[in-house]
PASEVO-398486 format. One record per residue (C-alpha): z, x, y; residue number from 1. Coordinates in nm, 4 decimals. Layout:
// PASEVO-398486
<<Z X Y> NUM>,
...
END
This chain:
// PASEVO-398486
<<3.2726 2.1236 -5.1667> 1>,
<<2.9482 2.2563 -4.9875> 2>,
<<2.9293 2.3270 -4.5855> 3>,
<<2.8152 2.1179 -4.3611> 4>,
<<2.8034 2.1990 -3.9340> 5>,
<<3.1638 2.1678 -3.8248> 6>,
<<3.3182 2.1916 -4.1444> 7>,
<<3.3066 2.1074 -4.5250> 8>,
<<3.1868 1.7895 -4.6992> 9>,
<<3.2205 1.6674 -5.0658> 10>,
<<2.8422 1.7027 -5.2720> 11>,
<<2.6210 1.3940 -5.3130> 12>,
<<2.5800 1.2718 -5.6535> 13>,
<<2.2183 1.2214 -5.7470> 14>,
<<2.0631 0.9574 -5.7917> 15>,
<<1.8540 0.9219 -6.1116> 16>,
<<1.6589 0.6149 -6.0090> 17>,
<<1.4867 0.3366 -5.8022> 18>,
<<1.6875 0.0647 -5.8851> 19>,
<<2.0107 0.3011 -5.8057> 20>,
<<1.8982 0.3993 -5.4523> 21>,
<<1.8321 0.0424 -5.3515> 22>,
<<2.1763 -0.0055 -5.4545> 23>,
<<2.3307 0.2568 -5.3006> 24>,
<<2.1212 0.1748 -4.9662> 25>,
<<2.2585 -0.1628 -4.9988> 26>,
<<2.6511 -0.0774 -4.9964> 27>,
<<2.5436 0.2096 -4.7480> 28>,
<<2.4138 -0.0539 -4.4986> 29>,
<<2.7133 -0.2853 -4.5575> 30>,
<<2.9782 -0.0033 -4.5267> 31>,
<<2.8594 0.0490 -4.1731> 32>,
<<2.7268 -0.3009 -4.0831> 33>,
<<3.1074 -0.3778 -3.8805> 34>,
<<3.0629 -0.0417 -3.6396> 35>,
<<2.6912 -0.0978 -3.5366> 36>,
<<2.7685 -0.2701 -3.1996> 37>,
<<3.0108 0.0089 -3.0853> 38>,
<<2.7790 0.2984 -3.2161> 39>,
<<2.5336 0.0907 -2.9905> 40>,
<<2.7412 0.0990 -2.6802> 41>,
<<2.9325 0.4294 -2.6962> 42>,
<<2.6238 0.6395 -2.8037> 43>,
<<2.8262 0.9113 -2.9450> 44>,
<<2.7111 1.1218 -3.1948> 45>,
<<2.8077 0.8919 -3.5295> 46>,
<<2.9669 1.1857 -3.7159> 47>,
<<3.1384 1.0119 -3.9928> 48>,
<<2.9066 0.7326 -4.0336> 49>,
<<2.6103 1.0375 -4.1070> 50>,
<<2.8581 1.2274 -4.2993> 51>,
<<2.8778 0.9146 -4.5108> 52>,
<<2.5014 0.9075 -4.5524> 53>,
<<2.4827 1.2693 -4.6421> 54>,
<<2.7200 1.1646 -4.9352> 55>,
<<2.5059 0.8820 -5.0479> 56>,
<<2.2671 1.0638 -5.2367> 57>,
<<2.0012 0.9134 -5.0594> 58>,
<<1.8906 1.2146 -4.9184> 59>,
<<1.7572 1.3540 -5.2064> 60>,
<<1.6158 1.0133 -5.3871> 61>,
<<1.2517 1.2147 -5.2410> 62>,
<<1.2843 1.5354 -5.4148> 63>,
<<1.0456 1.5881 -5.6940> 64>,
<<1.1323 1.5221 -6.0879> 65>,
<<1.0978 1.9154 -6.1660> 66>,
<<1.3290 1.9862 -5.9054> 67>,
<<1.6063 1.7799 -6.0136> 68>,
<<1.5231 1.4668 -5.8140> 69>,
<<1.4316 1.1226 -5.9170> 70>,
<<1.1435 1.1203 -5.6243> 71>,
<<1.1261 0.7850 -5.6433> 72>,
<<0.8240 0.5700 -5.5137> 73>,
<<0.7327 0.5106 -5.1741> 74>,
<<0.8020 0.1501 -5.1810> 75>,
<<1.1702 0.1719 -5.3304> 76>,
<<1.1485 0.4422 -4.9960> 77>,
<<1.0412 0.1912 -4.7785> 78>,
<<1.2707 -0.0500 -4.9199> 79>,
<<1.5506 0.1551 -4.9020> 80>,
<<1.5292 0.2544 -4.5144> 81>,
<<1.4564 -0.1162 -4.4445> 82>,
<<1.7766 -0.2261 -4.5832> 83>,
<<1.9042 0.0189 -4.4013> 84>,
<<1.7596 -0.0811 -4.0475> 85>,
<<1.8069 -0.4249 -4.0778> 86>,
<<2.1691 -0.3217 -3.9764> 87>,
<<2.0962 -0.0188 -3.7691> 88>,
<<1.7911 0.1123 -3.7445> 89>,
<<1.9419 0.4087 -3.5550> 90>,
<<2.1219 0.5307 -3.8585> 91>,
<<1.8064 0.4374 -4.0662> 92>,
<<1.6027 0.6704 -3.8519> 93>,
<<1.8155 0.9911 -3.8111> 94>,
<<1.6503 1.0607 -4.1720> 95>,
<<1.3027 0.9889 -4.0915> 96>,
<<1.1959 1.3780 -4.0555> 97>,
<<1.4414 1.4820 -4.3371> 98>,
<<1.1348 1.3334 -4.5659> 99>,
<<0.9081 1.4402 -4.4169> 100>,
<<0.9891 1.8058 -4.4778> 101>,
<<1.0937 1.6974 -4.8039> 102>,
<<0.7202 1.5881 -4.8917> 103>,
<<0.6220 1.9352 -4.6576> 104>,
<<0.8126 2.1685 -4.9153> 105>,
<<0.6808 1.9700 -5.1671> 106>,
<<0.3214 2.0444 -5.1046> 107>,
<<0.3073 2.3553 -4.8938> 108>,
<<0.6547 2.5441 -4.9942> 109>,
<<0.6663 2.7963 -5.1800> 110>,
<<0.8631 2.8070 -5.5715> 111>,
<<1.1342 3.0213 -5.4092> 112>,
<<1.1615 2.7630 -5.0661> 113>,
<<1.1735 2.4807 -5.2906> 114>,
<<1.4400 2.6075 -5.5007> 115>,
<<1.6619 2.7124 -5.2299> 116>,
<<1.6010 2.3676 -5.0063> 117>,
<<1.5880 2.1292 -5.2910> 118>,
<<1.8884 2.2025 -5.3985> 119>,
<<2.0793 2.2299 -5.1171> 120>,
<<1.9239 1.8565 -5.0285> 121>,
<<2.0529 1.7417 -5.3519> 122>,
<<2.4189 1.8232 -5.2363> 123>,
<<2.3609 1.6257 -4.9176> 124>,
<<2.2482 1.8707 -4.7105> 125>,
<<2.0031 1.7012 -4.4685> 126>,
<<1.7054 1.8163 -4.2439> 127>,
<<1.7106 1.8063 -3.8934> 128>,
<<1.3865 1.8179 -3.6855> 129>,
<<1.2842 2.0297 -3.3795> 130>,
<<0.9119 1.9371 -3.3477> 131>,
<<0.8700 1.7667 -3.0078> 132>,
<<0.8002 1.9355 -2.6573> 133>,
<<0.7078 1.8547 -2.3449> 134>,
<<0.4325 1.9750 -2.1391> 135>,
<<0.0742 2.0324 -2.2662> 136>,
<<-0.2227 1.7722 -2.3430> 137>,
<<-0.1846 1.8035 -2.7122> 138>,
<<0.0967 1.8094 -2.9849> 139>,
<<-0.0361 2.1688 -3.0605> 140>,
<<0.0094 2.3112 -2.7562> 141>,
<<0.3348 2.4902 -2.8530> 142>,
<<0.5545 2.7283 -2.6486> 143>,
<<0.8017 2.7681 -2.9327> 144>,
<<0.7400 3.1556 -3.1064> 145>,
<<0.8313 3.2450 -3.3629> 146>,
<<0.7817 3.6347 -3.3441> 147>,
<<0.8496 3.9660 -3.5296> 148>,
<<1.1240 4.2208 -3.4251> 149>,
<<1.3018 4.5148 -3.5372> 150>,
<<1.5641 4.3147 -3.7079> 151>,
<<1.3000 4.0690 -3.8599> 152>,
<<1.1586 3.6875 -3.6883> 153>,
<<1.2865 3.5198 -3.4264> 154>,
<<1.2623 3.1836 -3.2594> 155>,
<<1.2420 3.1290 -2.9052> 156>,
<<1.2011 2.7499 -2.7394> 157>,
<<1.3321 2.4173 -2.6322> 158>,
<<1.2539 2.1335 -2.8135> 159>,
<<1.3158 1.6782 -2.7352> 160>,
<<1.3902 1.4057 -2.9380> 161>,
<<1.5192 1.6035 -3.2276> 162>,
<<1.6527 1.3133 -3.3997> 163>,
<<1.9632 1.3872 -3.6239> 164>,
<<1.9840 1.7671 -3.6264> 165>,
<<2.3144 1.7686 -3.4080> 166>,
<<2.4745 1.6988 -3.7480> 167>,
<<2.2106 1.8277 -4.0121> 168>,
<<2.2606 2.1468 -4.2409> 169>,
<<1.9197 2.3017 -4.1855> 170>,
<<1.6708 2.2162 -3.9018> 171>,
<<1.3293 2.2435 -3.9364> 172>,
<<1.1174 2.3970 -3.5938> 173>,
<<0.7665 2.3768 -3.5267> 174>,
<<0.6468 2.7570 -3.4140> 175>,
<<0.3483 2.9268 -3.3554> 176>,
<<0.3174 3.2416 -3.4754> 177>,
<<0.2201 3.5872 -3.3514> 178>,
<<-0.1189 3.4594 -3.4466> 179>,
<<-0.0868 3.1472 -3.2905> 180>,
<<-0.0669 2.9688 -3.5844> 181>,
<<0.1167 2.6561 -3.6731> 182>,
<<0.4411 2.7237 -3.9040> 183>,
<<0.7721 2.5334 -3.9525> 184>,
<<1.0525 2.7550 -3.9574> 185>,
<<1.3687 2.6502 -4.1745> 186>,
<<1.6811 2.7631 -3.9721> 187>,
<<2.0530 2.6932 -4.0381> 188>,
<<2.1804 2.4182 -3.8008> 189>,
<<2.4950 2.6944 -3.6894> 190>,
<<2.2645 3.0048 -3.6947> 191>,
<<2.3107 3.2035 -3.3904> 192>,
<<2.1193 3.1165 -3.1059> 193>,
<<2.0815 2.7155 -3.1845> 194>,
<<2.2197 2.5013 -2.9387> 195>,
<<2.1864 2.1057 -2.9906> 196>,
<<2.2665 1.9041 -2.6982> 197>,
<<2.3807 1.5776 -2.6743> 198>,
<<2.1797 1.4764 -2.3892> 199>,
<<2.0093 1.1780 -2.5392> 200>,
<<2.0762 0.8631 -2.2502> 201>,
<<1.8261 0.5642 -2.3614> 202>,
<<1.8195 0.2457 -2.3804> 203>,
<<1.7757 0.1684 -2.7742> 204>,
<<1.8266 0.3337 -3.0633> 205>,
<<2.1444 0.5197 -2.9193> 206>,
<<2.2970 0.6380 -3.1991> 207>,
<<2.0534 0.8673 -3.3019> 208>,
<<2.1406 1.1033 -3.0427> 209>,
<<1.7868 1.2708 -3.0432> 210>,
<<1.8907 1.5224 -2.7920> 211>,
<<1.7769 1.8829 -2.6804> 212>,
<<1.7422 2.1667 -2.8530> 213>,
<<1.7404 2.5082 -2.7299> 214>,
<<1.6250 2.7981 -2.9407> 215>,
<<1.7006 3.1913 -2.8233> 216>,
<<1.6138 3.4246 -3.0530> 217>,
<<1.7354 3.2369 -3.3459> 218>,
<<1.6994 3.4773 -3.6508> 219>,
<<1.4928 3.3274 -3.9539> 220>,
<<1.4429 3.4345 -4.2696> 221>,
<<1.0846 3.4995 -4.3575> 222>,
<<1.1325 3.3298 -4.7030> 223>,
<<1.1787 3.0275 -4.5291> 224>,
<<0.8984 3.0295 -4.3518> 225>,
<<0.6149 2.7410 -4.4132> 226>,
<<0.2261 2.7702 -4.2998> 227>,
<<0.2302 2.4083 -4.1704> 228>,
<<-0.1320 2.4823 -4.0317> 229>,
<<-0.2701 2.4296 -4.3553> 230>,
<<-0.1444 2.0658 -4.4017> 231>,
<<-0.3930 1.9604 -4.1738> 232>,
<<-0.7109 2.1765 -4.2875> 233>,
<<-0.7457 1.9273 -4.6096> 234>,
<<-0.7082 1.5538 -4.6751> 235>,
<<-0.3184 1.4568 -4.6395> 236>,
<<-0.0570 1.2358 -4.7079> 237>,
<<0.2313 1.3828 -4.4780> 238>,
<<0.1596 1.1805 -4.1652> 239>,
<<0.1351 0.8430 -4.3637> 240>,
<<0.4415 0.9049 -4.5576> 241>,
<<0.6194 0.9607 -4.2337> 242>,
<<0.4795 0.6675 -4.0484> 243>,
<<0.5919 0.4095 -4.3425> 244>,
<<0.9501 0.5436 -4.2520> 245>,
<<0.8649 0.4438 -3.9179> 246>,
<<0.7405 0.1032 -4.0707> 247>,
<<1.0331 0.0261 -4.2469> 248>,
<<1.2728 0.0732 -3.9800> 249>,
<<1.0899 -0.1640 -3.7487> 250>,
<<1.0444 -0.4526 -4.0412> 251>,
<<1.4027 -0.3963 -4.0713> 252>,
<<1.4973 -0.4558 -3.7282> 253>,
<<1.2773 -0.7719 -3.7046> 254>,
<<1.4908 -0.8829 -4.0077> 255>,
<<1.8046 -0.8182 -3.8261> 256>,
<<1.7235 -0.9798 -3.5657> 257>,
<<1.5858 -1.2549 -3.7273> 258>,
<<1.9469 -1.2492 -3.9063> 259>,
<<2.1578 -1.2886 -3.6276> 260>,
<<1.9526 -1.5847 -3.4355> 261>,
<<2.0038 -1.7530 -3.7113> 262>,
<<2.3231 -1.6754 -3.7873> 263>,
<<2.3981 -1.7958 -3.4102> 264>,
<<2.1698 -2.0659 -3.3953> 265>,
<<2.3851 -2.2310 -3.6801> 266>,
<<2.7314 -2.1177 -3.5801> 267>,
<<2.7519 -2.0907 -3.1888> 268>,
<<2.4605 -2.2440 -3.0477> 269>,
<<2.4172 -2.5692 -2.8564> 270>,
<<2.1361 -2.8376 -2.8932> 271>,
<<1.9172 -2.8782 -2.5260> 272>,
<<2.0123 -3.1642 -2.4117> 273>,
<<1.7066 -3.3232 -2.4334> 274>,
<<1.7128 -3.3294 -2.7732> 275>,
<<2.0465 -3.4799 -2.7935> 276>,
<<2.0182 -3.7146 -2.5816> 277>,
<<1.6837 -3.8225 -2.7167> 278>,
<<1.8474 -3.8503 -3.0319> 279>,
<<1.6953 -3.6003 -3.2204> 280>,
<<1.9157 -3.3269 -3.2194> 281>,
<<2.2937 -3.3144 -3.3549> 282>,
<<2.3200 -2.9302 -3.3659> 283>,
<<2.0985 -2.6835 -3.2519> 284>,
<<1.9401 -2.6101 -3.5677> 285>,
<<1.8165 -2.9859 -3.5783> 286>,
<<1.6167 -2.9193 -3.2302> 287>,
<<1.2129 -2.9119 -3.3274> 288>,
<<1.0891 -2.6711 -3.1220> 289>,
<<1.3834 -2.4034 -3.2169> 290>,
<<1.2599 -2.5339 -3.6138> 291>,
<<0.9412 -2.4564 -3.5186> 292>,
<<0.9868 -2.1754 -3.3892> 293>,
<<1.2242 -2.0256 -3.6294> 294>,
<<0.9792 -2.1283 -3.8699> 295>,
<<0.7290 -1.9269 -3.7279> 296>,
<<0.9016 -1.5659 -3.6698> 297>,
<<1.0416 -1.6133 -4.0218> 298>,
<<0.6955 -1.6124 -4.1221> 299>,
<<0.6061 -1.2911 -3.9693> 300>,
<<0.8822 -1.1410 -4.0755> 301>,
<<0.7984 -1.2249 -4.4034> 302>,
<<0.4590 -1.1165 -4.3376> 303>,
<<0.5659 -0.7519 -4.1899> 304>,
<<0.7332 -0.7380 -4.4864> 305>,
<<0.5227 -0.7794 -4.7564> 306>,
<<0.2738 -0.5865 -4.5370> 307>,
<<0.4762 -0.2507 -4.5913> 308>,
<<0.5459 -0.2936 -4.9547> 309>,
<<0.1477 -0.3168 -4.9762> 310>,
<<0.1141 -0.0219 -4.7492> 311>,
<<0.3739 0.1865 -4.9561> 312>,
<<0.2377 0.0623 -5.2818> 313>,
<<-0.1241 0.1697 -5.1196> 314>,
<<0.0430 0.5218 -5.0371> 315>,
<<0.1749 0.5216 -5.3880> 316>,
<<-0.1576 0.5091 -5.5494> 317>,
<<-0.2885 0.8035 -5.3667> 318>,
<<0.0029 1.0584 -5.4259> 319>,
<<0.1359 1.3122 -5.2104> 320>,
<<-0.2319 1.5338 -5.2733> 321>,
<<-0.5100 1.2797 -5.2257> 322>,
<<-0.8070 1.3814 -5.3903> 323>,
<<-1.0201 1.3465 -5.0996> 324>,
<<-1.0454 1.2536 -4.7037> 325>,
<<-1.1015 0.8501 -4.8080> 326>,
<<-0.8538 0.8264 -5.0304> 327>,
<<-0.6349 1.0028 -4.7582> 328>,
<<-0.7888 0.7353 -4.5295> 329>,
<<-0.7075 0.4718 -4.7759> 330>,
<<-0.3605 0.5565 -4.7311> 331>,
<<-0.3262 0.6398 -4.3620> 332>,
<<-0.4740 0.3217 -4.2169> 333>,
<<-0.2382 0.0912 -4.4861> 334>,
<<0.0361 0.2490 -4.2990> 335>,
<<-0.1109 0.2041 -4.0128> 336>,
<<-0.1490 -0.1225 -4.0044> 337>,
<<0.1848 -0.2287 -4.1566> 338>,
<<0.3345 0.0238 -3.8657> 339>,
<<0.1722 -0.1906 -3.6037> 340>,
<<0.2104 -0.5228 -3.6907> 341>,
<<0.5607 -0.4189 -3.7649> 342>,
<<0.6430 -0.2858 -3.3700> 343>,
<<0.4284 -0.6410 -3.2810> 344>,
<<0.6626 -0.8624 -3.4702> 345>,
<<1.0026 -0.6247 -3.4289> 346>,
<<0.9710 -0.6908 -3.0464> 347>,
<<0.8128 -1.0459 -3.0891> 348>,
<<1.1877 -1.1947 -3.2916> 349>,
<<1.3937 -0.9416 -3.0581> 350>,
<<1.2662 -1.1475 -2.7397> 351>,
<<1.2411 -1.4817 -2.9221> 352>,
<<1.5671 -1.4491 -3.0625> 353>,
<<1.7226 -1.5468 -2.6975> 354>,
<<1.4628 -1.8482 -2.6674> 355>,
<<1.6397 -1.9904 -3.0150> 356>,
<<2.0113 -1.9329 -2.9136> 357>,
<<2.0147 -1.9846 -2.5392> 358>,
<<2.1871 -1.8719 -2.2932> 359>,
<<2.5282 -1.8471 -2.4674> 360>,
<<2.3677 -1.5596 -2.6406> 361>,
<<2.3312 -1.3282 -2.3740> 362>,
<<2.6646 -1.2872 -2.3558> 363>,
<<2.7680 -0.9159 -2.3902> 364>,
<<2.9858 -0.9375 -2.6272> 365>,
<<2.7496 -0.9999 -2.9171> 366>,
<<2.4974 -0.7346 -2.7893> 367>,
<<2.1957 -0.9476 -2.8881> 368>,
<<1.9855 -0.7136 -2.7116> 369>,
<<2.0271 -0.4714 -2.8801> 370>,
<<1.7543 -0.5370 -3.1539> 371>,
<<1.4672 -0.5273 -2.8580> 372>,
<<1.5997 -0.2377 -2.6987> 373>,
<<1.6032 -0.0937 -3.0452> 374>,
<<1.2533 -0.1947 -3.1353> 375>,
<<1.1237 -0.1014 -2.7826> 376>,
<<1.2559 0.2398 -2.8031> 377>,
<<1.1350 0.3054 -3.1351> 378>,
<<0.7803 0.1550 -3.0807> 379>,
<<0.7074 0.4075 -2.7769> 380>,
<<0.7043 0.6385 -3.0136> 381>,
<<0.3260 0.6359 -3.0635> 382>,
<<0.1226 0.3757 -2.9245> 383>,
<<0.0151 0.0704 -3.1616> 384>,
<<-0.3104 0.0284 -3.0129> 385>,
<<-0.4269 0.3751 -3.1315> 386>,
<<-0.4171 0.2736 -3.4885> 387>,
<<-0.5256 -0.0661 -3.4697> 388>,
<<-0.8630 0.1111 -3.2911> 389>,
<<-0.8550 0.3418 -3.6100> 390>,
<<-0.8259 0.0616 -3.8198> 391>,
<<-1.1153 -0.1559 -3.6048> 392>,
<<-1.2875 0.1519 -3.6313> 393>,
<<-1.3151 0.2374 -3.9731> 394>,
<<-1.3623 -0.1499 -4.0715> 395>,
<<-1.6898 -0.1886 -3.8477> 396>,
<<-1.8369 0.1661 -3.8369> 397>,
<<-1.6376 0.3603 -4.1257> 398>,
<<-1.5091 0.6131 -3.9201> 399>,
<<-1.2402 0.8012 -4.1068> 400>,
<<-0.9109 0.8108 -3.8957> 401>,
<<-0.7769 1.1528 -3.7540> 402>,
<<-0.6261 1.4169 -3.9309> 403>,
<<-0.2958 1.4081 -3.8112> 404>,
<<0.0528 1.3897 -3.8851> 405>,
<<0.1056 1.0464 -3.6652> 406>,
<<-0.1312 0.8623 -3.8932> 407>,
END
């Protein structure tokens, strides 16, 4: 048994392979496919459904081969949170920055961090995140400290949107330091002085109560201490890896979506009645405009698809250490375009979905709109217009993108 925040949880297995984490995403995603509409509408903090991740192994299918992992590719990655989204994408995301500092300690952490993380992860413990404030023209422009005292460091600040640390092991917090530079700060999830609210009242992607978190002199161990300032000063990978998470759960919400039109289209739905009556239309799947428009979104969905297994298959080929700012570039503005035409098509089948079913569909009871309040949510995470510009950019004046972790 290993400890987990609020009690004591049986050890993941590892997983030793690609094919076995697309497996295990699969029964993971169809274990908690029957509970997504009430996770929707309660909003409470999914505790069993997470703990039940945690179990899965998946958490650790990132950690490197000479760790103990089976760090498996980043398109078996993006295939495996896709399958997951497809039925909730909020459950699919409450992992996102678990691998990212997964690929961090990879990189930048020390032998000693990577032992003591690494294997924790591979028992299931996940990694919360505690990066996001408000205030300030830039993502740099910290107020969290992390500072020296008698007894050793300290954390002091209040971070948003820290997406599944109210039931993580260890949370990872973005600091500067009594030089005012960058760091990220590995604290236990019940260390003194960590308080994670559960103040997190949106419209979409409920259940991954990305709430508040309030930091007052949170002890941390100086072992567990990362310079995250240098991830930035050289070509990187961390911000594309990160974004095809992002990817994948918005190609997997257009597939859900996409799913349950026409799932309702042939079960529930009505032909117009000019279509009947015109006698061209028996059912509502017979209609030709709802053919050709299902036609079309499946299309783009396919599209999105295949659009992130290139991007992660792109991201693959450079490695976690690109050799240099283009290939870095190479990598960054694959993901970047799979991430936006993903959020494009996500909320594209999310709206048309109601223009193929009807009006039958907007009943509350089936919680159709959930998928575009999902896919809305998550796409206002960073604007899609920013990296189509970097990808406009580099195409007709071969600009390099920015060096950042959002791209």
């Amino acid at each position: 048994m290993v400890r987990q925040s609020g009690g004591m949880r049986a050890a993941a297995s590892v997983i030793g392979s690609d094919a076995a984490a697309l497996a295990v995403a699969r029964s993971y995603a169809e274990s908690i496919a029957d509970s997504v509409i009430e996770r929707d509408r309660s909003g409470a903090v999914p505790a069993a459904v997470l703990a039940a991740l945690d179990g899965s192994g998946l958490l650790g299918i990132t950690v490197p081969a000479e760790h103990g992992g089976p760090d498996v590719s980043p398109v078996t990655l993006a295939e495996v949170v896709r399958t997951i989204a497809a039925v909730d994408p909020a459950i699919a995301q409450t992992p996102q920055a678990h691998y990212l500092f997964v690929d961090v300690l990879a990189v930048w952490g020390s032998d000693a961090q990577r032992q003591r993380l690494f294997s924790d992860v591979l028992t299931g413990a996940r990694i919360g995140n505690a990066l996001a404030e408000r205030g300030g023209r830039h993502a740099q422009d910290l107020r969290t400290r992390l500072r020296a005292d008698g007894a050793g460091l300290r954390l002091d600040g209040t971070k948003y949107y820290c997406t599944g640390s109210i039931t993580a092991r260890w949370i990872a917090v973005s600091a500067l330091d009594e030089s005012d530079r960058l760091v990220v700060a590995f604290v236990e999830r019940d260390a003194p002085g960590v308080e994670v609210d559960t103040d997190w009242d949106v419209m979409g992607q409920r259940a991954t109560v990305s709430g508040t978190t309030t930091l007052r002199a949170v002890p941390v161990d100086p072992a567990l201490v990362v310079p995250y300032h240098r991830a930035f000063e050289v070509p990187q990978q961390l911000g594309a890896r990160a974004q095809l998470v992002h990817a994948a759960i918005q190609v997997g919400i257009a597939g859900g979506a996409l799913r349950d039109a026409t799932e309702f289209v042939r079960t529930r739905a009505r032909p117009f009645f000019e279509a009947a009556r015109g006698g061209w239309a028996d059912s509502a799947g017979q209609d030709p405009h709802t053919i050709l428009r299902h036609g079309r979104l499946v299309t783009r969905v396919r599209a999105a698809e295949q659009l992130l297994r290139w991007a992660a298959g792109e991201l693959q080929d450079v490695g976690r250490r690109p050799a240099d700012a283009d290939q870095a570039a190479r990598g960054s503005l694959a993901v970047a375009q799979a991430k936006a035409f993903a959020c494009d098509i996500a909320t594209e089948v999310a709206s048309d979905l109601f223009a193929l079913t009807g009006a039958s569909a907007t009943d509350e009871r089936h919680d159709l709109s959930r998928h575009w309040r999902n896919a809305r949510t998550h796409a206002s995470h960073d604007p899609a217009d920013w990296k189509y510009h970097h990808i406009g950019n580099h195409v007709l004046n071969g600009v390099l993108p920015p060096n950042h972790g959002q791209l």
